[in-house]
Phi, psi and omega in degrees: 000124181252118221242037241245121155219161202223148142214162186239173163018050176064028164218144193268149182237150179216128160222131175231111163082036166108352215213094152039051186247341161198159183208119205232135181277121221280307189280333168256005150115318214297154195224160172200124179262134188260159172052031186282164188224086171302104160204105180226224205265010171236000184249156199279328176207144172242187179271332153285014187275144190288327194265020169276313189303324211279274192336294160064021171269132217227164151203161208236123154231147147317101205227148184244088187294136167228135182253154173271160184282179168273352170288324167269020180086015168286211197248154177256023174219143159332159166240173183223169191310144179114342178345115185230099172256205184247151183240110182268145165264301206223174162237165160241231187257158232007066162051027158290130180291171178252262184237133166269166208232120179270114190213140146245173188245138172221178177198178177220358183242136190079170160282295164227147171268088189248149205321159182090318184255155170258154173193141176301148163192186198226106186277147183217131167227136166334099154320109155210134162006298187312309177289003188312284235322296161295342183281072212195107191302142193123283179298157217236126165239156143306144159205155204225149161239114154076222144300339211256126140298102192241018159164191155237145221209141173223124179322129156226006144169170198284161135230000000 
């Protein structure tokens, strides 16, 4: 793994192995990670696990994403279409996570989706079993970096 960082025009570049991966603007802090794979001990598959790539079973919905401002603990800079964060359905008592769900979000009109705003977008999550359960309009999820809640999303039809 080859590991590069450079900077320009006042901003630091990470590139690992020829490819982008964060950038942070020097003079105002702010950042943005490229090519993330939210992936830890609650979530059960990612998109990059190779035998999830043979497969490619996917389902796909209409969701109405609410991002949290950064005042209420959301992120502070916007995401942009292609996201891949962890998606919680339930929880257990005391606001304990369960299982995460591996989806990314897209969209095609605008750019970014910054904290504080809504928006229709197109959730596509790894089929397992596990997830049926959740899939239904109407239902309201989570949506997480890490530990952190940084919005919610509500189903508003199959596509």
């Amino acid at each position: 793994m080859l590991i590069h960082k450079e900077i320009k025009d006042r901003e630091l570049y990470v590139y690992m192995n020829g490819k982008l991966i964060y950038k942070r603007w020097l003079d105002t802090g702010a950042s943005k990670v490229f090519d993330v794979m939210a992936y830890n001990k609650n979530t059960l598959v990612s998109i990059k696990d190779p035998e999830q790539q043979e497969k490619c079973e996917q389902v796909a919905v209409s969701a109405l994403l609410k991002l949290k401002a950064t005042a209420d603990g959301g992120r502070r800079t916007g995401i942009l279409s292609g996201y891949r964060p962890d998606h919680f359905f339930e929880y257990a008592e005391n606001n304990g996570r369960l299982e995460a769900f591996m989806g990314d979000i897209t969209w095609y009109n605008g750019l970014a989706i910054e904290p504080g705003e809504e928006k229709v977008v197109t959730v596509r999550f790894l089929f397992r079993p596990q997830i049926e359960q959740y899939l239904s309009v109407g239902r309201k999820w989570r949506i997480h970096e890490g530990p952190v809640c940084i919005g919610e999303a509500e189903i508003i039809d199959f596509i």
